[in-house]
C-alpha positions in Angstrom: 1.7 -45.6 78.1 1.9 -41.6 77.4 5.0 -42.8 75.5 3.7 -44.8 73.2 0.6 -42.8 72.9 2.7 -39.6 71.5 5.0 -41.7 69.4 1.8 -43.1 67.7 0.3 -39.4 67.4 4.1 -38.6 65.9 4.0 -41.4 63.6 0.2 -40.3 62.5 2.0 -36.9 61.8 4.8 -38.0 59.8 2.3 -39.9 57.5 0.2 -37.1 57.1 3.0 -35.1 56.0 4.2 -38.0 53.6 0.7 -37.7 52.1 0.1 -33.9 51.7 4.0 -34.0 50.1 2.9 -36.6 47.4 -0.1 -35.0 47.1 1.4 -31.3 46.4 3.9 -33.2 43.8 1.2 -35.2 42.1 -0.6 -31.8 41.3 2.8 -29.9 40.4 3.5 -33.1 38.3 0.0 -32.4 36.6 0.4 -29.0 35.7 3.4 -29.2 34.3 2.0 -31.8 31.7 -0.4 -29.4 30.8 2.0 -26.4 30.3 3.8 -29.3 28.5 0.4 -30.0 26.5 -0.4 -26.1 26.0 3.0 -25.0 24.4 2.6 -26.5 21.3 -0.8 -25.0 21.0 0.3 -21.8 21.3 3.2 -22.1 18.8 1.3 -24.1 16.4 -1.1 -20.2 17.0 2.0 -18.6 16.2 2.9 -20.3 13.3 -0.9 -20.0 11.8 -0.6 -16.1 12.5 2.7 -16.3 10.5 1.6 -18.0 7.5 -1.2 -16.0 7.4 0.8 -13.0 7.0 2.6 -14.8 4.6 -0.3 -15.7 2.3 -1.8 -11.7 2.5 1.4 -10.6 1.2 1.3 -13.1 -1.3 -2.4 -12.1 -2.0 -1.1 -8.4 -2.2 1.6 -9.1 -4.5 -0.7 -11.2 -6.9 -3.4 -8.4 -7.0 -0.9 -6.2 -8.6 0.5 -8.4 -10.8 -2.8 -10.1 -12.1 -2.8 -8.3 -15.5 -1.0 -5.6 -17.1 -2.3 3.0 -20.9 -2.5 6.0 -19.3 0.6 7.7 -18.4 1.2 8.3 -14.7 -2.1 6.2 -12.8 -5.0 8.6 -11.0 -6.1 6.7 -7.8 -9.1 7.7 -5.5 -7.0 5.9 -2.5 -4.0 8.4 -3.4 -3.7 9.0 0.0 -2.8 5.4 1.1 0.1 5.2 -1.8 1.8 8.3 -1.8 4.7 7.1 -2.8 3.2 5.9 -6.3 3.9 9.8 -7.5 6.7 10.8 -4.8 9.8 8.7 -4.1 10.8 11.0 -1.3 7.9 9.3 0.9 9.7 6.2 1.0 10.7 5.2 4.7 9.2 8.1 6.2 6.5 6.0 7.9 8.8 4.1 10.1 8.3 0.8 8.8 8.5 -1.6 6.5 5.0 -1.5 4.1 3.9 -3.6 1.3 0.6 -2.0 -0.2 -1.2 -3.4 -3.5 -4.0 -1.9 -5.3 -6.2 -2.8 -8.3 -8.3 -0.4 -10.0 -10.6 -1.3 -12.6 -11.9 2.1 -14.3 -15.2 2.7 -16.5 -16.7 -0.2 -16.2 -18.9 -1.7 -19.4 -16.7 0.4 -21.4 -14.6 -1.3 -23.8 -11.3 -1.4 -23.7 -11.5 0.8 -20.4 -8.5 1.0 -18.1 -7.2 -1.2 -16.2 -4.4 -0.8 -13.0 -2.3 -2.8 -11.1 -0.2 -1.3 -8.3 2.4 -2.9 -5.9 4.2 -0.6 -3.7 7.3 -1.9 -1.5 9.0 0.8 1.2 11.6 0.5 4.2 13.8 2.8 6.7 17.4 2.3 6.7 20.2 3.5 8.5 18.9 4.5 11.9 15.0 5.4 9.9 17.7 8.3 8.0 17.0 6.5 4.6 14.6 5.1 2.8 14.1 2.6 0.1 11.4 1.4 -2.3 10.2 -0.3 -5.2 7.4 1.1 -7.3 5.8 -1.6 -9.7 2.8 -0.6 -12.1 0.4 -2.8 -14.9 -1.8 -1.3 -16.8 -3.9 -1.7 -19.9 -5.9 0.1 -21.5 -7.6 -1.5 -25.4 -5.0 -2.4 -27.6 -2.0 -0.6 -25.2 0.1 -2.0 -22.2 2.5 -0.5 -20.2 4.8 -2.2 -17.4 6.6 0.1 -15.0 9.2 -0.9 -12.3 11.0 1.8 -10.1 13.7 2.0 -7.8 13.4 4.5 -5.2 15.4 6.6 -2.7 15.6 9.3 0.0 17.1 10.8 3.1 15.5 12.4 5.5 16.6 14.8 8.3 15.0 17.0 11.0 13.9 20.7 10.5 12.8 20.6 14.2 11.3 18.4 16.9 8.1 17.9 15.1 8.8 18.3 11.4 11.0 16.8 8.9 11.7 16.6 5.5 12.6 13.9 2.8 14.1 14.4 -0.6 14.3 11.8 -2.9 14.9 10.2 -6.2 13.9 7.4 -8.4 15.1 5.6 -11.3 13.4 2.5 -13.9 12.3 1.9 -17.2 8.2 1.5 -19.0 7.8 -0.9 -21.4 5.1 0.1 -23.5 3.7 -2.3 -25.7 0.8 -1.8 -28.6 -0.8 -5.2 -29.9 -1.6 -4.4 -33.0 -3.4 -7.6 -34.3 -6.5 -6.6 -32.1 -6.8 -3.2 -34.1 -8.8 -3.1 -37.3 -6.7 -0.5 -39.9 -8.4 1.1 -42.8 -6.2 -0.5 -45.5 -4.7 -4.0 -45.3 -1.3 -2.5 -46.9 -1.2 0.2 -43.8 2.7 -0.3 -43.5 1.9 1.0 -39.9 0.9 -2.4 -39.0 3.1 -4.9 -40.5 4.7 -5.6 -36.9 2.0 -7.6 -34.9 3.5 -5.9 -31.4 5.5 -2.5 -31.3 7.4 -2.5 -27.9 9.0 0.5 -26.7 11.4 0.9 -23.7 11.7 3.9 -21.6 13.8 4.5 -19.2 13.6 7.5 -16.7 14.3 9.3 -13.5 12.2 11.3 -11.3 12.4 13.4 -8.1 10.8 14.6 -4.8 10.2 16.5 -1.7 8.5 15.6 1.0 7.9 17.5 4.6 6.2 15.5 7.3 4.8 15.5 10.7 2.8 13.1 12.9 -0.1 15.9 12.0 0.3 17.1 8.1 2.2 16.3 5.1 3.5 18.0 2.1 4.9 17.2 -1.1 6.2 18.5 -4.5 7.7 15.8 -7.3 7.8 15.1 -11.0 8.3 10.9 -10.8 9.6 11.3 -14.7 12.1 14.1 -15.5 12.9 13.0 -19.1 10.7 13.9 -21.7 10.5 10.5 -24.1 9.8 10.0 -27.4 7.9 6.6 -28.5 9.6 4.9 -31.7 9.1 5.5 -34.9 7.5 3.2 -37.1 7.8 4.7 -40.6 10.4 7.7 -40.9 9.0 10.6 -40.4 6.3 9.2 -37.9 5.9 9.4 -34.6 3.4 7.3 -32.0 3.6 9.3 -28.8 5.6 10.9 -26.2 5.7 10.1 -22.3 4.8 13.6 -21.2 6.4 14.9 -17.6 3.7 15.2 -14.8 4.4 17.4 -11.6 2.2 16.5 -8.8 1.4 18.7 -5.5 0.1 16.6 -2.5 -1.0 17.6 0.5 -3.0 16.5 4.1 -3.9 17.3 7.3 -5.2 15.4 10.6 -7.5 16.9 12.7 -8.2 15.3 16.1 -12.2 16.1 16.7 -12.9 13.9 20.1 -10.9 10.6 21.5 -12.8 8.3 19.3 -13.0 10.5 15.6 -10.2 11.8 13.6 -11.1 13.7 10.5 -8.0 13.5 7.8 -8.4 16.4 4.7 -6.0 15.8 1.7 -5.4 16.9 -2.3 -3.6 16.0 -4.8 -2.8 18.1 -8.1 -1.6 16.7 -11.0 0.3 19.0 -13.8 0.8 18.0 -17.7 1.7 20.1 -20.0 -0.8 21.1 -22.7 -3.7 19.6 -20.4 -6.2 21.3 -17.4 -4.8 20.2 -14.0 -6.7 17.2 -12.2 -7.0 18.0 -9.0 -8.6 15.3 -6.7 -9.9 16.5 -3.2 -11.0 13.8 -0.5 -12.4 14.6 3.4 -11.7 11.4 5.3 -13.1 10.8 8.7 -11.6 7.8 11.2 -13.7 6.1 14.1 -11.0 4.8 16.9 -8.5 4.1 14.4 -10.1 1.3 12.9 -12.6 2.2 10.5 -12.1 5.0 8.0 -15.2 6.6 6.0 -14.4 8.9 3.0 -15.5 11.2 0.4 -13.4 12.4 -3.2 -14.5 14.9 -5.3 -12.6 14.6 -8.8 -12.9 18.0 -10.3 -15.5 17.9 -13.4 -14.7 14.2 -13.8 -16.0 11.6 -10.7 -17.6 12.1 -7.1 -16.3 9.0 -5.0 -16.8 7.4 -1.7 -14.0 5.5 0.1 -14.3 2.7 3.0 -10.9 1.0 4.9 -10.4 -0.8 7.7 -7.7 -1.5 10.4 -7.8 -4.8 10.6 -4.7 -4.9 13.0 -1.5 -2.9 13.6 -0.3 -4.4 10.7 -3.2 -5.2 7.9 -5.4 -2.8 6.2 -7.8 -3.0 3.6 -10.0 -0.5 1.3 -12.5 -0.2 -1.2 -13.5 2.8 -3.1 -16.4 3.5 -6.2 -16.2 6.3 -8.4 -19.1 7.9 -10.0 -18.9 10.2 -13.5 -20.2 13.1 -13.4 -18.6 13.8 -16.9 -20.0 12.6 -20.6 -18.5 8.9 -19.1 -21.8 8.7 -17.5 -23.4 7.4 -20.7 -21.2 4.5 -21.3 -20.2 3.6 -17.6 -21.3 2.7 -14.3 -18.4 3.9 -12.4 -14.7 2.5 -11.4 -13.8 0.0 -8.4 -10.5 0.1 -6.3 -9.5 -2.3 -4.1 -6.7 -2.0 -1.3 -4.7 -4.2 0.8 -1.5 -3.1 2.8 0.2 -4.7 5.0 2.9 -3.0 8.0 5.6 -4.5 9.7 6.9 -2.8 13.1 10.8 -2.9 13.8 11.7 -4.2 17.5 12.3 -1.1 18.6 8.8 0.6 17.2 6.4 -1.9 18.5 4.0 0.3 19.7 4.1 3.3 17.1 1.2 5.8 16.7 -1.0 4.1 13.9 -0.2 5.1 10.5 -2.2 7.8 8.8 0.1 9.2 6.1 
């Protein structure tokens, strides 16, 4: 009797065991259909994120390229493109950075400047070299210009802290004057017989550039040869492209764990003209939003807004107001900024960028 008493108690046992196994391997069974159900989700994320990427890049590229002059650009976001007047900043960031910028300037005035910049930059060679691409539209009344650069430097330590880049760039402008939208005292002006007078200029430009996660530093002249616009009647000439020398300079200044104030100038040099020297005070709340202030000497007062959208996107927005005769016939000048960063494997978690 005890016998068969135990051997039924064993058998209860066995079937209990039988039943918890299934169980555990029925639940197993379930979770792995939902990893099985998840993964796709999370690449089809992935993939979303990608493309998005993809399609802000392609925004950026086709803000700079919407439409097509002064000589040499003035931007109140200077700061954010530095290598639009020094090809020795290229690669000195640490990454590889697409910026584009649009600048609409004097507006209600006619035939008032127009700017379109695209900025392309990379390390190379162990973050030794850099290269870049420098492409510029602008248009200003009856005048057009088209500018694409090449652009290259080396860099090397001068200590732990500080380095310094040199570098040099190479391209050609395309100038263009449409002379059908002018209106010429005399119908027989032979000055105006050709409907468009295009000129082609090429040119060559250099740079130094000392850095450090704290300041920066820079000396260039982006355009080393002194050309000569052709000549439509012998005898005549339209214009030269003047050289410009440009000082830049900035500073960051760590004021608490959550505000960073970033000072910076930029002097530009023509011959035969006053300097212009632009001088802007940003300040930065946790890395992510940046509030700023320009002061354009005895031409604009601006006011500057960016934000970090990620560790890779960033866009701005800056107004300019006259304070010169302009005020009569404008309301002031709009920039808009989008740049975009892309971390290297081995720098995914770099300091954010503020030069």
């Amino acid at each position: 009797m005890i016998l068969v008493i135990l051997k039924h108690k064993n058998m209860n046992n066995l079937d209990s065991n039988i039943r918890q196994e299934k169980l555990q391997n029925s639940i197993l069974n379930k979770v792995d259909e939902v990893s099985v159900q998840r993964m796709p989700l999370k690449n089809i994320r992935e993939k979303n994120f990608f493309l998005l990427e993809i399609l802000l890049v392609v925004l950026m590229t086709l803000l700079a390229l919407g439409v097509f002059a002064q000589q040499d650009v003035s931007l109140t976001q200077y700061s954010s493109g530095l290598q639009l007047t020094n090809p020795a900043y290229v690669g000195t960031s640490g990454r590889l950075n697409v910026t584009g910028i649009m600048r609409n300037q004097w507006l209600g005035f006619e035939g008032a400047p127009k700017s379109q910049v695209l900025l392309v930059n990379s390390p190379l060679l162990r973050y030794h070299l850099g290269v870049g691409l420098t492409m510029i539209m602008d248009e200003i009344g009856p005048t057009s210009s088209t500018l694409l650069y090449a652009n290259v430097a080396y860099n090397f330590n001068l200590n732990d802290n500080v380095k310094i880049s040199m570098g040099l760039n190479g391209g050609c402008t395309i100038n263009k004057l449409d002379n059908s939208i002018l209106s010429p005292l005399s119908l027989n002006d032979p000055t105006y017989y050709e409907p468009n007078q295009i000129d082609y200029l090429p040119n060559f430009g250099a740079g130094i550039y000392i850095y450090s996660p704290r300041f920066y530093f820079g000396f260039s002249t982006p355009k080393l040869l002194k050309n000569s616009f052709k000549e439509e009647l012998p005898g005549t000439l339209t214009g030269t492209e003047e050289q410009h020398f440009f000082l830049i300079a900035g500073y960051l200044i760590k004021m608490s764990e959550s505000w960073k104030a970033k000072p910076s100038i930029s002097v530009k040099m023509v011959k035969s003209a006053p300097f212009s020297i632009d001088i802007t005070a940003n300040a930065i709340y946790r890395d992510k939003f940046w509030f700023g202030t320009t002061y354009r000497y005895g031409d604009a007062i601006g006011l500057i807004f960016q934000y970090q959208i990620s560790n890779k996107f960033r866009i701005g927005y800056s107004y300019d107001f006259p304070i010169s005769e302009m005020l009569k016939n404008t309301s002031g000048s709009h920039e808009i900024l989008i740049s975009y960063d892309l971390l290297f494997k081995d720098r995914k978690n770099a300091s954010p960028r503020y030069f």
